[in-house]
GUSEZA-101465 format. One line per field, with one value per residue (C-alpha): residue number from 1; residue in one letter; x, y, z. Coordinates in steps of 0.1 Angstrom, whole numbers. Layout:
BEGIN
num: (NUM | ...)
residuo: (a | ...)
X: (X | ...)
Y: (Y | ...)
Z: (Z | ...)
This chain:
BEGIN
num: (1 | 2 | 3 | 4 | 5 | 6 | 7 | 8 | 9 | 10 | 11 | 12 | 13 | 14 | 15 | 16 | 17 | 18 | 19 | 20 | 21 | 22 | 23 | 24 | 25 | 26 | 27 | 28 | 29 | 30 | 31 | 32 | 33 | 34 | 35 | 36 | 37 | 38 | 39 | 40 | 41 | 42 | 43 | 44 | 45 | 46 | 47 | 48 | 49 | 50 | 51 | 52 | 53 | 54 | 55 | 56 | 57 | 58 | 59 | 60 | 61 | 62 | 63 | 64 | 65 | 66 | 67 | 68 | 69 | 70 | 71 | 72 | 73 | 74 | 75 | 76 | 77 | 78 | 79 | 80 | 81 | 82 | 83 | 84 | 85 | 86 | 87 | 88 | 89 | 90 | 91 | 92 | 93 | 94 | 95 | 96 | 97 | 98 | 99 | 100 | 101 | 102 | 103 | 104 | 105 | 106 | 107 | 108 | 109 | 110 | 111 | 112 | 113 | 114 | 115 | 116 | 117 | 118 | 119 | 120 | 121 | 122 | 123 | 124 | 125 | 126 | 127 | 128 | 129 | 130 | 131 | 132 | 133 | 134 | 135 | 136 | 137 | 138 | 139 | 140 | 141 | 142 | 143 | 144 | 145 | 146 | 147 | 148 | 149 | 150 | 151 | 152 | 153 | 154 | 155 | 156 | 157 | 158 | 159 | 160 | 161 | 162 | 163 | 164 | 165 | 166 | 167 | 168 | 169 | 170 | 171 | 172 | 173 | 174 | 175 | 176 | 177 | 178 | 179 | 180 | 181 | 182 | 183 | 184 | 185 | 186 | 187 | 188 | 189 | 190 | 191 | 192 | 193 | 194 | 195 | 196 | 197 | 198 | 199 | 200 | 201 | 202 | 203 | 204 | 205 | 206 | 207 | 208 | 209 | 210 | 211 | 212 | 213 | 214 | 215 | 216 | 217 | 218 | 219 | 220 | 221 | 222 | 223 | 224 | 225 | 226 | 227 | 228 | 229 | 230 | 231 | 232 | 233 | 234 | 235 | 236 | 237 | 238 | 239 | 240 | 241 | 242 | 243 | 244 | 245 | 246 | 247 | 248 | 249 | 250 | 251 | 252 | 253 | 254 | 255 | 256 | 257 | 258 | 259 | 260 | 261 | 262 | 263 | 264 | 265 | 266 | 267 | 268 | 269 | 270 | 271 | 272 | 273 | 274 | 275 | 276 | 277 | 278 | 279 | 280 | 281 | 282)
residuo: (x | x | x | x | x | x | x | x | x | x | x | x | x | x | x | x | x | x | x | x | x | x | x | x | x | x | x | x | x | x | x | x | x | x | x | x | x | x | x | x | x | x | x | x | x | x | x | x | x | x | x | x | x | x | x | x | x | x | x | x | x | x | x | x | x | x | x | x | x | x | x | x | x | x | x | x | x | x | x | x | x | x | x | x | x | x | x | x | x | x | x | x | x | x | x | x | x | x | x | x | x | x | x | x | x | x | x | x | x | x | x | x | x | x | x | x | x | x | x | x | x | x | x | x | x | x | x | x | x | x | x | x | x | x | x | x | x | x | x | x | x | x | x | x | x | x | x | x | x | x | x | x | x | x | x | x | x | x | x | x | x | x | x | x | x | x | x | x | x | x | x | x | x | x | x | x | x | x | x | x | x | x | x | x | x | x | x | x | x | x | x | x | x | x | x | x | x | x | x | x | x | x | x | x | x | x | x | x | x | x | x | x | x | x | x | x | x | x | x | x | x | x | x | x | x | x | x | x | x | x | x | x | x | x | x | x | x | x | x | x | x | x | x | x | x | x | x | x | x | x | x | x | x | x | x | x | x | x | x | x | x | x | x | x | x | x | x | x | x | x | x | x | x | x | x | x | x | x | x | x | x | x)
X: (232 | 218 | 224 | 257 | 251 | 271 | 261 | 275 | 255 | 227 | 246 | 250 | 217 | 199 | 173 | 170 | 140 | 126 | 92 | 72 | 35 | 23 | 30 | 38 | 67 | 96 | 114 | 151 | 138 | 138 | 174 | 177 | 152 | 172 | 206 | 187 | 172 | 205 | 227 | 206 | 228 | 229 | 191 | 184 | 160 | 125 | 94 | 81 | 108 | 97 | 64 | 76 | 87 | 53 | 52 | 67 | 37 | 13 | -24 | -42 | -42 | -17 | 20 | 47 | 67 | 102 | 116 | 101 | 127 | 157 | 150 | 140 | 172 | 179 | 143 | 155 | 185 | 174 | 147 | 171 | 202 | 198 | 209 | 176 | 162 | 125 | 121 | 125 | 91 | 78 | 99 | 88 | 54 | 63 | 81 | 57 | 28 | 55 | 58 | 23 | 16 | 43 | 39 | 64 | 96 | 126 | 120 | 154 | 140 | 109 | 136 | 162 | 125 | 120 | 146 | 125 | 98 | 121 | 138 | 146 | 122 | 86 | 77 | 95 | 81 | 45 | 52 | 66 | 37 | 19 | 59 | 46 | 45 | 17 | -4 | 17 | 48 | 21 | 9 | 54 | 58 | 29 | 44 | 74 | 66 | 62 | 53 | 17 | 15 | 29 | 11 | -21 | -9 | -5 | -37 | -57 | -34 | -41 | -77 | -88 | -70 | -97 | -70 | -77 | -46 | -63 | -89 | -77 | -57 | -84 | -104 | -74 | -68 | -107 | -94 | -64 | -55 | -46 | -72 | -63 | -57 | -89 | -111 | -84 | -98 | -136 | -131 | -114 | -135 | -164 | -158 | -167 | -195 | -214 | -231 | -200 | -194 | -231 | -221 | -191 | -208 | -207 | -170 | -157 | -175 | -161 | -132 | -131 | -145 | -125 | -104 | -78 | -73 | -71 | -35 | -31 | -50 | -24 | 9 | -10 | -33 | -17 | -43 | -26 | 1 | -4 | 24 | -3 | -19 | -60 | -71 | -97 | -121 | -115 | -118 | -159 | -163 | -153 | -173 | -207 | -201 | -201 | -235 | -250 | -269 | -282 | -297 | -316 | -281 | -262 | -290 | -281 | -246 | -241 | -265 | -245 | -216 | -227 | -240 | -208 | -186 | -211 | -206 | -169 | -158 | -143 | -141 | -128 | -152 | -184 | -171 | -170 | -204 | -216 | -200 | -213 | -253 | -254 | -241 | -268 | -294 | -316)
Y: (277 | 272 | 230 | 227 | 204 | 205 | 203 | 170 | 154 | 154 | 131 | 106 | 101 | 68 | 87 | 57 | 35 | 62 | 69 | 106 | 114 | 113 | 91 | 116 | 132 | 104 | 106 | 113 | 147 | 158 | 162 | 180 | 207 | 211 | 214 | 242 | 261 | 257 | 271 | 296 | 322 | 359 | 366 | 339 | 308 | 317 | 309 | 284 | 263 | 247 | 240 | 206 | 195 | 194 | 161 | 153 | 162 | 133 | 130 | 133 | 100 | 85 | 75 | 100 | 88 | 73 | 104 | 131 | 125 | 123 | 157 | 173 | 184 | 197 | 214 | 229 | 245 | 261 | 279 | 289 | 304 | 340 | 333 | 312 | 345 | 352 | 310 | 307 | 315 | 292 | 265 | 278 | 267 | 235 | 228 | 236 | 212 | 181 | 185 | 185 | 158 | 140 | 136 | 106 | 124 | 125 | 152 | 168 | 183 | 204 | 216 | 228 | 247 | 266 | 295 | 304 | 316 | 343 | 352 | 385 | 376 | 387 | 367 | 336 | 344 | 343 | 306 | 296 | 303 | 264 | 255 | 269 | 240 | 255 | 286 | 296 | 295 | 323 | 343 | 349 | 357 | 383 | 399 | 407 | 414 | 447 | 439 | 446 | 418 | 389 | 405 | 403 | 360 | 356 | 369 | 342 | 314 | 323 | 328 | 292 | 276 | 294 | 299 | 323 | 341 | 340 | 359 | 381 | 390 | 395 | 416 | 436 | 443 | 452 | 482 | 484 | 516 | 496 | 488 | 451 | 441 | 455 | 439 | 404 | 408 | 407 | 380 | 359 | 366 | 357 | 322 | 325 | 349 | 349 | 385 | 407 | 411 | 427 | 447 | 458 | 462 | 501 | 507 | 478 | 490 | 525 | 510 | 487 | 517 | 545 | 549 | 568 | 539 | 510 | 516 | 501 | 469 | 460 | 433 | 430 | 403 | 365 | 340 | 307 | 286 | 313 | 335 | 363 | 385 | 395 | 425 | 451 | 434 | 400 | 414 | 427 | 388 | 376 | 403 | 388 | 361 | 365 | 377 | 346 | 340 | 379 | 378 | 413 | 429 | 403 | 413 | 456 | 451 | 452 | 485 | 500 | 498 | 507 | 543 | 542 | 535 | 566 | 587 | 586 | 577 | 546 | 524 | 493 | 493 | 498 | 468 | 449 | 459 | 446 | 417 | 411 | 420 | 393 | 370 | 375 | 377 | 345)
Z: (-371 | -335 | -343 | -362 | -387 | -424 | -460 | -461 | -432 | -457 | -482 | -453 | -446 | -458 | -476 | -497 | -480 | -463 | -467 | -467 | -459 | -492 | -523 | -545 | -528 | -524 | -496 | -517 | -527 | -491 | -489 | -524 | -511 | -477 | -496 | -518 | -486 | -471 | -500 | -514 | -526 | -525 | -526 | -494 | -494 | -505 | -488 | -514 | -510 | -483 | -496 | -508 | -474 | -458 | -472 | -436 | -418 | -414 | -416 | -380 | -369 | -396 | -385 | -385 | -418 | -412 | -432 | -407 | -380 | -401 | -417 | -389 | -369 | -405 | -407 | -366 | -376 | -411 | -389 | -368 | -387 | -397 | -431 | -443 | -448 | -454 | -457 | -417 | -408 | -430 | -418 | -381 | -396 | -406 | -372 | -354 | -375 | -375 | -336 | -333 | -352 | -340 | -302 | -300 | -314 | -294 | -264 | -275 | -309 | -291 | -266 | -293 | -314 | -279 | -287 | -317 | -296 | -285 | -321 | -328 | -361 | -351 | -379 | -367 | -332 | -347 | -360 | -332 | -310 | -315 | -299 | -269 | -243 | -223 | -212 | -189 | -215 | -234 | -208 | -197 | -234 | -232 | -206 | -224 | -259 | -277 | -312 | -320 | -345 | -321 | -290 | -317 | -325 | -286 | -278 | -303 | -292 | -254 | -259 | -262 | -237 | -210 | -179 | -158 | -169 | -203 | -198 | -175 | -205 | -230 | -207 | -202 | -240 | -243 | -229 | -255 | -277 | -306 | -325 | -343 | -307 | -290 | -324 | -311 | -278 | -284 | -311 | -282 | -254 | -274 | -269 | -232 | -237 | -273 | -265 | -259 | -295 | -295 | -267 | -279 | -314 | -321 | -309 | -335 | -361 | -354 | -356 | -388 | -408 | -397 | -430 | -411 | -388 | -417 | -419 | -383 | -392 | -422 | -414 | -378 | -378 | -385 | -383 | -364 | -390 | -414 | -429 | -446 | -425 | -427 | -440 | -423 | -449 | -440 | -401 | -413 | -423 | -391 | -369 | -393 | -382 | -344 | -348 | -359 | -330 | -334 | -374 | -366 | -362 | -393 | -414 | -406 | -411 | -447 | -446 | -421 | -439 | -472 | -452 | -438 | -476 | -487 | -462 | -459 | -492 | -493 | -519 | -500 | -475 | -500 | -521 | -493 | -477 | -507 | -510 | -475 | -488 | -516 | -490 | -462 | -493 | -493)
């Protein structure tokens, strides 16, 4: 573990007194879930195990509960040892709300999360991204990584902090190969300029229903604090819905695709150009 701390540290806690975020969830189960993500056994910690410990995170504008910082140089070095297994990204997740919800916590526990942003994990690297301290800390990361589906997380966490460096970013990856990361691009630049989507219409749609490029869109896009990527179906949602100040070209899209489905056979797509119809159907 990147923080050596020892089974046993959790038994001499004061968990007794503490209080959690929520009623339901006393503060003497925290340590029984660490020990378990902790000790797992042969087949590692599971994902869902942490589910139970965001019962640290507080409501926006609520108090951090007295529990939160006792568990959390726990909570750092579970996401940090190799040995957690597929749980760490999760628990990344979880860091990365309880710091942010947490502005007053000791200084020293945001420095010991900043080594996940480099992980050799992408997935960890994904959920550390909120860790990030600023744009800058973004833009050095974008320079240096080479995974499509973190370079596709960097690219929506640098698109709405509107630095320069930001958009010279997503203007660059308009001109991008891949396509997850081009569709990325327009979504983010969007923000700054509601009628590039419009512009850019034809090309994404080329894209989206392409079925030998679908394959490209899969384990790419991770929307912010989320473990499951988006599908190429979810990705037709979210293009609709850029054209909301356009209802001349929201109200095509579901015919364009069905031609599209029926024209190239697939099944996906026509589902979801359906799906997409009855929706836009007063």
């Amino acid at each position: 573990m990147a923080i050596q701390l020892s089974l046993a540290e959790l038994d001499t806690e004061r968990w007794t007194g503490l209080e959690t975020a929520h009623w339901s969830s006393p503060a003497t189960m925290v340590p029984r879930v660490l020990r378990r993500l902790a000790a797992p056994g042969p087949g590692g910690a599971r994902p869902e195990d942490c589910e139970l410990l965001h019962c640290l995170v507080p409501e926006p504008g609520r108090p951090v509960p007295s529990a939160a910082p006792v568990a959390l140089p726990f909570l750092l070095a579970l996401a940090a040892d190799p040995a957690t297994g597929t749980a760490r990204a999760p628990l990344t997740v979880l860091l990365a709300r309880l710091l942010r919800a947490a502005p007053d916590l000791p200084e020293r526990h945001r420095s010991h999360a900043l080594p996940l942003l480099t992980d050799p994990d992408p997935a960890v690297r994904r959920a550390a991204l909120p860790l990030a301290p600023d744009p800058g800390c973004l833009l050095g990361l974008w320079r240096t990584e080479a995974d499509p589906s973190v370079r596709l997380s960097l690219l929506l966490a640098l698109a709405p902090t509107g630095t320069t460096g930001a958009r010279a970013v997503l203007s660059e990856t308009l001109t991008e190969d891949h396509p997850a990361l081009y569709v990325a691009a327009v979504h983010g630049s969007a923000a700054y300029d509601r009628d590039l989507p419009v512009r850019h219409l034809d090309r994404l749609l080329t894209l989206l229903t392409d079925p030998a490029l679908r394959p490209r869109f899969d384990d790419v896009w991770y929307p912010p604090q989320h473990t499951e990527p988006l599908t190429r179906e979810h990705l037709l949602w979210s293009v609709y819905g850029l054209l909301a100040h356009r209802p001349d070209l929201r109200a095509d899209l579901p015919r364009h695709l069905l031609a599209t489905a029926d024209r190239t056979g697939d099944g996906r797509l026509r589902r979801e150009a359906l799906q997409l119809a009855r929706h836009h159907a007063p």
